[in-house]
Backbone as CSV, one residue per row, in Angstrom:
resi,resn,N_x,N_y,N_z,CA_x,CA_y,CA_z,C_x,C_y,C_z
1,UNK,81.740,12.407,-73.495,81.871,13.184,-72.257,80.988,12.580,-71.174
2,UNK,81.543,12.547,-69.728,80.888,12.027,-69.119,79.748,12.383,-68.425
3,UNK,78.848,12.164,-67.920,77.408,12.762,-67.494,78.209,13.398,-66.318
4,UNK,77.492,14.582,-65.619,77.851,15.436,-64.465,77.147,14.608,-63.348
5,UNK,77.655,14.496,-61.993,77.478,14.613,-60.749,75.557,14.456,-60.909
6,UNK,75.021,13.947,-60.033,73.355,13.789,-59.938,73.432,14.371,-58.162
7,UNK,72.725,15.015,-58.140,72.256,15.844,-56.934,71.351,15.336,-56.151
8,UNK,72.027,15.211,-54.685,70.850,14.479,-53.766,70.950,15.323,-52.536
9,UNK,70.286,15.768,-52.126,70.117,16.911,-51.032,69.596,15.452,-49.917
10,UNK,70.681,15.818,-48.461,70.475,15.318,-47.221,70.059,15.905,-46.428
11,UNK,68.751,15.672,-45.487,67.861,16.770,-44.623,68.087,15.829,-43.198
12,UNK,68.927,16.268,-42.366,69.226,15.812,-41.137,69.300,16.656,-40.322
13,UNK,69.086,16.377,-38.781,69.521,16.494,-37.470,70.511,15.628,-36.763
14,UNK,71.398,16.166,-35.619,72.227,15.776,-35.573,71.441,14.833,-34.356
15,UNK,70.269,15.283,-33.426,69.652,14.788,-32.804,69.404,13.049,-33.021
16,UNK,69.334,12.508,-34.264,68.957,11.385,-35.725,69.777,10.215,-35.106
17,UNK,69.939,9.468,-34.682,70.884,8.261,-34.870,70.785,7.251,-36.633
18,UNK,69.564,7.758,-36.907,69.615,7.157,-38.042,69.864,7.984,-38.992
19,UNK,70.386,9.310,-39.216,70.531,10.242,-40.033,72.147,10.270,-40.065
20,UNK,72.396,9.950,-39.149,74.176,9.522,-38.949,74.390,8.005,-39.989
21,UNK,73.578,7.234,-39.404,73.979,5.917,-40.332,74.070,6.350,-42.208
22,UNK,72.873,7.432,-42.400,72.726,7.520,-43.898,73.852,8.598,-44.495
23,UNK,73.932,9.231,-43.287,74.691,10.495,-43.553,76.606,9.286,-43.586
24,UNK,77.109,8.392,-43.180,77.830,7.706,-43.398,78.188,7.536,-44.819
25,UNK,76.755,6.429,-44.989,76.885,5.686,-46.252,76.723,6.496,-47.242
26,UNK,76.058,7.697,-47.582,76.188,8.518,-49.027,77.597,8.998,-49.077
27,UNK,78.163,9.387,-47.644,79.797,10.186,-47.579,80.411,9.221,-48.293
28,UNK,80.627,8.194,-48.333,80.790,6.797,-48.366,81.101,6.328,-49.979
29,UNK,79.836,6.388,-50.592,79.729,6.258,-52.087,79.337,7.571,-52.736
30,UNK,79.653,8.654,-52.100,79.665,9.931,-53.272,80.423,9.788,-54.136
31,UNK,81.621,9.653,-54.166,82.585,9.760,-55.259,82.270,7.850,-56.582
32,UNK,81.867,6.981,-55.444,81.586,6.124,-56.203,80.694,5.995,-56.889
33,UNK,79.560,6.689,-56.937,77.905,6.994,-57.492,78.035,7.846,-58.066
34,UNK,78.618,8.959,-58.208,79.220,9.956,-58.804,77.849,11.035,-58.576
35,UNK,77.834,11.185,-57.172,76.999,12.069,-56.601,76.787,13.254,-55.981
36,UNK,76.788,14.391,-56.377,76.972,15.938,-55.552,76.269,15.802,-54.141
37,UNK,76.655,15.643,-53.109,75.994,15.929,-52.027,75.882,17.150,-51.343
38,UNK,74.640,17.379,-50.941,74.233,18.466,-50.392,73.450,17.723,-49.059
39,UNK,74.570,18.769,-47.860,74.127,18.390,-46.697,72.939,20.081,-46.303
40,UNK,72.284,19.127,-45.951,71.011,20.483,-45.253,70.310,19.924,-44.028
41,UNK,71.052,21.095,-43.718,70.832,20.972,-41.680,69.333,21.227,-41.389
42,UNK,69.084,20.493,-40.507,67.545,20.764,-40.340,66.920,20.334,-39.028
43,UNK,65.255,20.494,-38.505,65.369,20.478,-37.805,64.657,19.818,-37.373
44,UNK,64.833,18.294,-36.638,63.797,17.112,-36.545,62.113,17.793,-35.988
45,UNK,62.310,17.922,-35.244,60.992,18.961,-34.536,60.400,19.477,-35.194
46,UNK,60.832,20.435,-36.125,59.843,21.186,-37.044,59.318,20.193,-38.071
47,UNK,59.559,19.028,-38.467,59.442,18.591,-39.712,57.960,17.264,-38.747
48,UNK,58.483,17.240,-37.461,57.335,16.249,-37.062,56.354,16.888,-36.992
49,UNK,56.405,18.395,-36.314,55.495,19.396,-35.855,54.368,19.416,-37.960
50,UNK,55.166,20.086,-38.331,54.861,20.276,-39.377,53.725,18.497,-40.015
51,UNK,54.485,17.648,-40.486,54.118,16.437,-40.967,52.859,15.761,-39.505
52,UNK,52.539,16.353,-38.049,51.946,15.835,-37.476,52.246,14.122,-37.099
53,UNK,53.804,14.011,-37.035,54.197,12.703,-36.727,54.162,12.766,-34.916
54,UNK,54.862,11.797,-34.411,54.943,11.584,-33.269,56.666,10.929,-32.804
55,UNK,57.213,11.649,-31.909,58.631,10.982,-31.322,58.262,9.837,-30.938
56,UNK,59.494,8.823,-31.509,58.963,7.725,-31.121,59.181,6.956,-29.553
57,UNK,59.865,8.010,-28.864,60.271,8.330,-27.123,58.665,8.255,-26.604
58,UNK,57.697,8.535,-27.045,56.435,8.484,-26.882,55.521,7.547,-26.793
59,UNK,56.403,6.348,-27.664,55.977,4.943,-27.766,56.508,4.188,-26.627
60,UNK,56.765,3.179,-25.249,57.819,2.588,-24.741,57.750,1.213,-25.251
61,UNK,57.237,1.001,-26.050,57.786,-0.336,-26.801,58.584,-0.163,-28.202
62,UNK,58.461,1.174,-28.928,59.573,1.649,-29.644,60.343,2.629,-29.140
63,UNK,60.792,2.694,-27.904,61.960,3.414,-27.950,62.978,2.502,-26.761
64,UNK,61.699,0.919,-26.648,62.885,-0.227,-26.383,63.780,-0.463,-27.411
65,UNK,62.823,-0.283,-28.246,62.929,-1.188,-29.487,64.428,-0.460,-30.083
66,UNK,64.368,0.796,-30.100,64.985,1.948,-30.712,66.689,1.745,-29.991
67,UNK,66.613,1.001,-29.018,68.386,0.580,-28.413,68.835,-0.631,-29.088
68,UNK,67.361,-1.796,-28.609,68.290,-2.827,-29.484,68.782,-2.554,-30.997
69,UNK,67.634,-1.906,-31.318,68.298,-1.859,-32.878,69.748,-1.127,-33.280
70,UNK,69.757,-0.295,-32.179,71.133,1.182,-32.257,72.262,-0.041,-32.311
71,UNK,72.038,-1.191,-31.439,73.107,-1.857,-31.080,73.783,-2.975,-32.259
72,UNK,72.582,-3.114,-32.889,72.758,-4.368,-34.272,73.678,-3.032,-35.926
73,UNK,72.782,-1.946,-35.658,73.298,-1.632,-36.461,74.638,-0.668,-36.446
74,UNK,74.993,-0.683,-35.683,76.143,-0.046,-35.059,77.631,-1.041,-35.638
75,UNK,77.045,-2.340,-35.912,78.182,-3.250,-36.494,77.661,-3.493,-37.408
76,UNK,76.463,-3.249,-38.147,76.054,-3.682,-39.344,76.707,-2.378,-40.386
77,UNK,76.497,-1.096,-39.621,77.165,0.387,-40.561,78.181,0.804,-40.196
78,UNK,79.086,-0.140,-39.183,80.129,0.042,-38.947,80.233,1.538,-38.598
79,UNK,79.775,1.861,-37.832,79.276,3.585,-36.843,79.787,3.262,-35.751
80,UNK,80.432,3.881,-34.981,81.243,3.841,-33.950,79.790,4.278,-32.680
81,UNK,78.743,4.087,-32.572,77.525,4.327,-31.885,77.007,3.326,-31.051
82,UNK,76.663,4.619,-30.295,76.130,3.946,-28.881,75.123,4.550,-28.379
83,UNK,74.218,4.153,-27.866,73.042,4.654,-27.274,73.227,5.970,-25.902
84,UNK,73.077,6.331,-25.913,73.181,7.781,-24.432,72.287,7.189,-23.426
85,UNK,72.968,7.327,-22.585,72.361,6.898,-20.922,70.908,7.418,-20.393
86,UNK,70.710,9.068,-20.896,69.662,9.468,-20.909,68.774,10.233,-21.859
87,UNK,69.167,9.565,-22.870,68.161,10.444,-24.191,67.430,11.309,-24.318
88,UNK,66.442,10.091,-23.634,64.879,10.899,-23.684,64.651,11.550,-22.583
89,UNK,65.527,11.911,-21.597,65.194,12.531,-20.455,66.004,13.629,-20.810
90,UNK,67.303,13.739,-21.063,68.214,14.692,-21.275,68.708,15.239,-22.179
91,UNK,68.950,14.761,-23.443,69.687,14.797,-24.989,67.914,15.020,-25.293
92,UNK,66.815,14.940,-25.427,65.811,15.486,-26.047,65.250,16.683,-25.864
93,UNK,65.192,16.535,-24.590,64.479,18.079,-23.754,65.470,19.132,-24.405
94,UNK,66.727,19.124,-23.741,67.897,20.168,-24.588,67.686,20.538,-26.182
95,UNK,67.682,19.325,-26.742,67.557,19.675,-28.365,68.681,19.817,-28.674
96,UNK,68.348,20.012,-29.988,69.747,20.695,-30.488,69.498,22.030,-31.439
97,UNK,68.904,22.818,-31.230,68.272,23.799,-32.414,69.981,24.797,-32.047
98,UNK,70.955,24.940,-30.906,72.134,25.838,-31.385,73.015,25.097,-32.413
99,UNK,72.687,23.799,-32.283,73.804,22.650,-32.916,73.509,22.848,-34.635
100,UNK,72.039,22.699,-34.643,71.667,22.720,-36.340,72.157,24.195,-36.820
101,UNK,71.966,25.520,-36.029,72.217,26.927,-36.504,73.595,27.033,-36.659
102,UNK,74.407,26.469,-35.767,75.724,26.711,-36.137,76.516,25.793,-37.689
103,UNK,75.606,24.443,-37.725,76.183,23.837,-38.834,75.457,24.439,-40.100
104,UNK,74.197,25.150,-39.955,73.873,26.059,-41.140,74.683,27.330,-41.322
105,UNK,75.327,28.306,-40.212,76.150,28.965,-40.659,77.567,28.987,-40.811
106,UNK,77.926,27.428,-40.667,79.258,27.107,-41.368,78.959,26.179,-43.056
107,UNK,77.672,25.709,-43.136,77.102,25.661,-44.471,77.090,26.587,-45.531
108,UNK,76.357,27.883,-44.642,76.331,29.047,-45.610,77.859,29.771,-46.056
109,UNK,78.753,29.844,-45.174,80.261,30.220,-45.500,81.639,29.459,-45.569
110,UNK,81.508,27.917,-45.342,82.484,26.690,-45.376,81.737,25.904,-45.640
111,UNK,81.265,25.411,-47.025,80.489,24.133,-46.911,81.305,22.792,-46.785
112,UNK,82.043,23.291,-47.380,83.599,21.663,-47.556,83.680,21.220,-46.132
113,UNK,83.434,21.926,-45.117,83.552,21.583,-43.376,82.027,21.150,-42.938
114,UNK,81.322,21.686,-43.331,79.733,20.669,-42.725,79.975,18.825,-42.751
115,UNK,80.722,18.552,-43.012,80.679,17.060,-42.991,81.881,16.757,-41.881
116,UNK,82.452,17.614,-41.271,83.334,16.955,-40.765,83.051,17.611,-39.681
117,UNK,82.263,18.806,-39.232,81.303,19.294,-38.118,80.624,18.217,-37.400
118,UNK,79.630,17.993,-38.941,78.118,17.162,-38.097,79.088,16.061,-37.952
119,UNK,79.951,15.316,-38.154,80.220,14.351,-37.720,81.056,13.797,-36.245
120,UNK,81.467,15.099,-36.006,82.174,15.657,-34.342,80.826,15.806,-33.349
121,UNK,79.710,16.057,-34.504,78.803,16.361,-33.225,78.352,15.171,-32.952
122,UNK,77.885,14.499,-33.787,77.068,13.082,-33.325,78.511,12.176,-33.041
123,UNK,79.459,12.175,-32.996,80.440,11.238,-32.128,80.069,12.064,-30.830
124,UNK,79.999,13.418,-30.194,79.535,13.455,-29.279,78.226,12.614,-28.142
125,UNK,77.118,13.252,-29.358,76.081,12.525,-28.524,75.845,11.070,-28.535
126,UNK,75.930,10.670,-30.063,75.674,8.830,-30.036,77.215,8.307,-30.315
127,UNK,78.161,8.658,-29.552,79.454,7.920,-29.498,79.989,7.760,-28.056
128,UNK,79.997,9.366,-27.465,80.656,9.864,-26.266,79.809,9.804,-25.240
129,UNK,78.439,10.313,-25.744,77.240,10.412,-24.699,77.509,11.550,-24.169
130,UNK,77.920,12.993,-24.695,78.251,13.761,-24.597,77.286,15.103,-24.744
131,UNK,77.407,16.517,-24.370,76.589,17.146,-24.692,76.482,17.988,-25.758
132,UNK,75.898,18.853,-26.745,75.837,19.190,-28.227,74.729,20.377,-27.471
133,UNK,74.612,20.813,-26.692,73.255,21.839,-26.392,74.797,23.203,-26.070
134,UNK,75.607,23.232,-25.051,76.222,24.238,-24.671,76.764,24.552,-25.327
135,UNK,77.220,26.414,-25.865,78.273,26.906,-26.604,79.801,26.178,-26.672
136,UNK,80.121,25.878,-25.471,81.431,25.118,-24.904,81.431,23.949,-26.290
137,UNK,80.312,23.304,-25.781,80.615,21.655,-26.466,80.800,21.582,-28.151
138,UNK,79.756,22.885,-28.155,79.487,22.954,-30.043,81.046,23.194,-29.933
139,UNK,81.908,24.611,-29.550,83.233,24.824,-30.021,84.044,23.930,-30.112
140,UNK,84.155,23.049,-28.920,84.583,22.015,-28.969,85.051,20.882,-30.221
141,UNK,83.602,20.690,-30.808,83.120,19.834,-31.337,83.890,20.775,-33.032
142,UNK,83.560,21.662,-33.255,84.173,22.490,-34.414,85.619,21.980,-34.554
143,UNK,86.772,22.837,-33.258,87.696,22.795,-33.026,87.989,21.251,-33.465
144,UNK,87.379,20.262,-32.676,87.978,18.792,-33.294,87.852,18.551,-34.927
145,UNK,86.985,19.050,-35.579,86.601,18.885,-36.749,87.780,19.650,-37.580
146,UNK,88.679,20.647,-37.064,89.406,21.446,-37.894,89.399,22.398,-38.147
147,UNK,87.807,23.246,-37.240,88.390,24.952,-37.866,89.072,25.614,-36.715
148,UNK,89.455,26.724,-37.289,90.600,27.538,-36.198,89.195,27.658,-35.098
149,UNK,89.881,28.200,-33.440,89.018,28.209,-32.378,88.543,30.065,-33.045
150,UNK,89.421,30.604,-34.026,88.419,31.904,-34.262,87.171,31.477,-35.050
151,UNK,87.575,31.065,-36.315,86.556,30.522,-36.873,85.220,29.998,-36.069
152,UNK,85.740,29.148,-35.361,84.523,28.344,-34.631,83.785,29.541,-33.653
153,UNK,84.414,30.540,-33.296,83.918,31.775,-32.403,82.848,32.345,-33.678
154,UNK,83.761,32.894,-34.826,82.703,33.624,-35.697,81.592,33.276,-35.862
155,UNK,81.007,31.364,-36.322,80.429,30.967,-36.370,79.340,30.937,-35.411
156,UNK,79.624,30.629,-33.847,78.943,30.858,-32.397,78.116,32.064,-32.603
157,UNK,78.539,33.163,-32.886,78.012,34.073,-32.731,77.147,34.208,-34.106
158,UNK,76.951,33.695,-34.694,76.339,33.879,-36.064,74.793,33.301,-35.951
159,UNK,74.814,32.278,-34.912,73.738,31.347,-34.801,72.524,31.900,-34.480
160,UNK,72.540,33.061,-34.048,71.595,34.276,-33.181,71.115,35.146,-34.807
161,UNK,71.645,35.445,-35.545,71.565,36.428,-36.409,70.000,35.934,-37.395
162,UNK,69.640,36.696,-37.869,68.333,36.396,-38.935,68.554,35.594,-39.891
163,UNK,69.590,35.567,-40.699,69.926,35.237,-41.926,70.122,33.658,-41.335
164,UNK,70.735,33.067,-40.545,70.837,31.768,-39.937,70.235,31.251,-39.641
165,UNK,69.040,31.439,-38.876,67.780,31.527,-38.541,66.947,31.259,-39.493
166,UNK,66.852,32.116,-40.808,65.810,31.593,-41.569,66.514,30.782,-42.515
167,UNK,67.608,30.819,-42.884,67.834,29.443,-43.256,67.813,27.766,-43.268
168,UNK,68.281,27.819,-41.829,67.498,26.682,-41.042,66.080,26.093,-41.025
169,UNK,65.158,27.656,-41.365,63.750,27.387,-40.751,63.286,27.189,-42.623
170,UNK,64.249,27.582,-43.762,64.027,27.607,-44.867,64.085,25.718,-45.262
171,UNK,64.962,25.296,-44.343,65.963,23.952,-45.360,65.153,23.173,-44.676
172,UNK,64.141,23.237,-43.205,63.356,22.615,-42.616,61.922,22.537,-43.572
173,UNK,61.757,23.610,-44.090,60.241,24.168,-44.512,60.357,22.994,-46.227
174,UNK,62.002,23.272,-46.450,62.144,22.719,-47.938,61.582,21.408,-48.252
175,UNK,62.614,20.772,-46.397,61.727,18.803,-46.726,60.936,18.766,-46.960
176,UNK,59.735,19.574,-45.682,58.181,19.235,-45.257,58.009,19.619,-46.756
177,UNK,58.632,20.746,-47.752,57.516,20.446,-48.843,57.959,18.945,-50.201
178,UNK,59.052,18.773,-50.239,59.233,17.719,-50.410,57.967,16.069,-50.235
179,UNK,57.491,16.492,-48.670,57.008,15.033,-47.913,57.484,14.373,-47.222
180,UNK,58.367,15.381,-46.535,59.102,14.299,-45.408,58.733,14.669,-43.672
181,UNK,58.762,13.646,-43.501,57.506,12.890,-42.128,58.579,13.031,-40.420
182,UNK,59.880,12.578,-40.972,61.191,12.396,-39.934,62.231,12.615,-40.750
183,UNK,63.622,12.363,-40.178,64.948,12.334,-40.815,65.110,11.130,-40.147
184,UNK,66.138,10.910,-41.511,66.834,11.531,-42.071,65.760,11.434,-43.575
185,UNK,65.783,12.240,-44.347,64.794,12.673,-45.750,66.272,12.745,-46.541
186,UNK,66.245,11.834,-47.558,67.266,12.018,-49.127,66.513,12.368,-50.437
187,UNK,66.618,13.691,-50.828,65.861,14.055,-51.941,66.885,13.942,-53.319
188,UNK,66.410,13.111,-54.417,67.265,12.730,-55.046,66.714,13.728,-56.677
189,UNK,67.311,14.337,-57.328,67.339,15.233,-58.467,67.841,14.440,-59.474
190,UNK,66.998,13.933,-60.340,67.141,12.715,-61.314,66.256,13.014,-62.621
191,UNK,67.263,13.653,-63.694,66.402,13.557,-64.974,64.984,14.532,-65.276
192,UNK,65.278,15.393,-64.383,63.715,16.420,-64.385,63.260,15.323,-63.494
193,UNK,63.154,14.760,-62.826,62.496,14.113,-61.497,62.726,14.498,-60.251
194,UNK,62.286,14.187,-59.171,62.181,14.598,-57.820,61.954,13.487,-57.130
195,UNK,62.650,13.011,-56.607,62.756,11.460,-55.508,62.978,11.493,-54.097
196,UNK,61.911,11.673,-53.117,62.092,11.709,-52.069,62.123,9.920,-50.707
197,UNK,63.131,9.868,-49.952,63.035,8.797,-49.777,63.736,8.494,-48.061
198,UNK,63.217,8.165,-47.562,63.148,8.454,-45.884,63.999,7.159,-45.333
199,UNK,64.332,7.558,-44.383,65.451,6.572,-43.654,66.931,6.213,-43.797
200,UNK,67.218,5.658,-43.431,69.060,4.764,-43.450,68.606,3.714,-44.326
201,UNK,67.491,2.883,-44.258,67.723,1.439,-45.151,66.922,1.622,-46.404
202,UNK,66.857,2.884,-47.073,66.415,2.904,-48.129,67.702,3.285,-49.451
203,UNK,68.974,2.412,-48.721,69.885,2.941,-49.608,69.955,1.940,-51.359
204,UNK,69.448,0.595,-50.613,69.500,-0.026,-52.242,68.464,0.749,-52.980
205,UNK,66.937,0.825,-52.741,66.386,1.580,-53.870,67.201,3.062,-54.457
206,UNK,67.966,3.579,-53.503,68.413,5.143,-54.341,69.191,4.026,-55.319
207,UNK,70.495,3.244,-55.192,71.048,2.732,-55.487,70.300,2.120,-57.120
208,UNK,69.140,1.482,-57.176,68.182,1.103,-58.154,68.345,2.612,-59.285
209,UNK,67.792,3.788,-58.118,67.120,4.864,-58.845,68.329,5.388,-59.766
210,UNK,69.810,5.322,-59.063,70.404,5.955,-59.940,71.337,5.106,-60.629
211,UNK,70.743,3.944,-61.001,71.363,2.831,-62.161,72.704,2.404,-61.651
212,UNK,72.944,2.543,-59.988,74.077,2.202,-59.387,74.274,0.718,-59.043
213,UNK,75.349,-0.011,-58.281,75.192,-0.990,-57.955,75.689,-0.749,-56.510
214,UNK,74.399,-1.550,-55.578,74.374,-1.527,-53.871,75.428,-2.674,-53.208
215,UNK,76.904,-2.295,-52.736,77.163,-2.826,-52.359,77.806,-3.162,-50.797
216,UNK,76.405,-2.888,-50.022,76.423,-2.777,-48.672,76.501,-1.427,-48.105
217,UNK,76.436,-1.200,-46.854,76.737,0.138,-46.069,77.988,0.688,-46.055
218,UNK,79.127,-0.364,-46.148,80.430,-0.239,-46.507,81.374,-1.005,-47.605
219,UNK,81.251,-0.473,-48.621,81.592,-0.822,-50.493,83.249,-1.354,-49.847
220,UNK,82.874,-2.179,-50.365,84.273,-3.284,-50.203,85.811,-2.253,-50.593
221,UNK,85.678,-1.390,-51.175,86.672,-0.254,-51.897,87.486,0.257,-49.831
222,UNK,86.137,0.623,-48.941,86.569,0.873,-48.151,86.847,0.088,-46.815
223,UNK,85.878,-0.639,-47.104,85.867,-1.873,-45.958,87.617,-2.428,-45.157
224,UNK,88.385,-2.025,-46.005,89.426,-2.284,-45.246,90.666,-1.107,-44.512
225,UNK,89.770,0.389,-44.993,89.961,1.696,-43.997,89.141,1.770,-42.698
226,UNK,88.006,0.831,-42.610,87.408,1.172,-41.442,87.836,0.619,-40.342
């Protein structure tokens, strides 16, 4: 009989350009790694606040740095991404704390749709250069993903409620106890073990950890759907 599914919990914001690249590549090789994914919405801010990190918008020699790279790896992960005109002036200040509440309360009651949500949202911001802060854009952004425009209403209004709220502030609180510093955070459930492991380019070591074989950001299986 064959071993069950190995569990790796994903702790992202949609805010992340690099939480999109990782959030790709696990969608990517779940079925080939034979991996349960668990997406958990979260919330970049609290986890820096918390860990005492620093945005790296704060640095201006890394958040030069932070375009060229958007631009190399954008054909290296084959991500349809692009840098936003005003990031750090506009897409930061806004945030996204309605964007993360609404994909936690379509988590908590459609989880099979959180992947095809967060992925409408960040073609918004790092594709379209679009906005992810207004009620409008989130529906929007639902509606393209596939749920009915009621659905996507129920959800809107859910984002306000307690139970959504502390969930969010639960799946945020979960990384920081984990040890995670930024997102994107991949916590990997291995054998009575606990594997926590930060970034987009830490995919060959998971790859190591779970006796898999790494074959690129895009496994030749798909390389010719993209």
């Amino acid at each position: 009989m064959a071993p069950g599914p190995r569990t790796l919990e994903f702790f992202y914001d949609v805010i992340s350009p690099y939480s999109w690249l990782g959030f790709e590549v696990l969608c990517r090789y779940q079925k080939l790694w034979n991996i349960q994914l668990k997406l958990q919405p979260t919330l970049l801010g609290g986890v820096m606040r918390e860990s005492g990190n620093e945005p790296p918008g704060r640095l201006p020699a890394k958040a030069r740095y932070i375009k060229s790279d958007i631009t190399l790896l954008k054909e290296y992960f084959q991500v349809p991404m692009n840098f936003p005109k005003n990031f750090f002036q506009e897409v930061v200040p806004k945030g996204t704390l309605s964007a993360m509440r609404f994909l936690t309360a379509v988590s908590m009651e459609q989880p099979q749709m959180v992947e095809k949500v967060t992925r409408e949202l960040w073609m918004r911001i790092w594709s379209r250069d679009e906005d992810v802060a207004t009620p409008q854009s989130i529906l929007e952004a639902a509606e393209k993903a596939g749920l009915s425009a009621e659905q996507a209403q129920n959800f809107l209004k859910k984002i306000s409620t307690a139970e959504v709220k502390n969930k969010l502030k639960e799946n945020t609180e979960a990384a920081c106890k984990y040890g995670a510093f930024g997102l994107p955070t991949t916590v990997v459930h291995l054998d009575g073990k606990t594997h926590m492991l930060f970034g987009s380019d830490r995919m060959d070591l998971l790859a190591y950890l779970l006796g898999e074989k790494w074959m690129g950001p895009v496994p030749p299986a798909l390389s010719a759907k993209l």
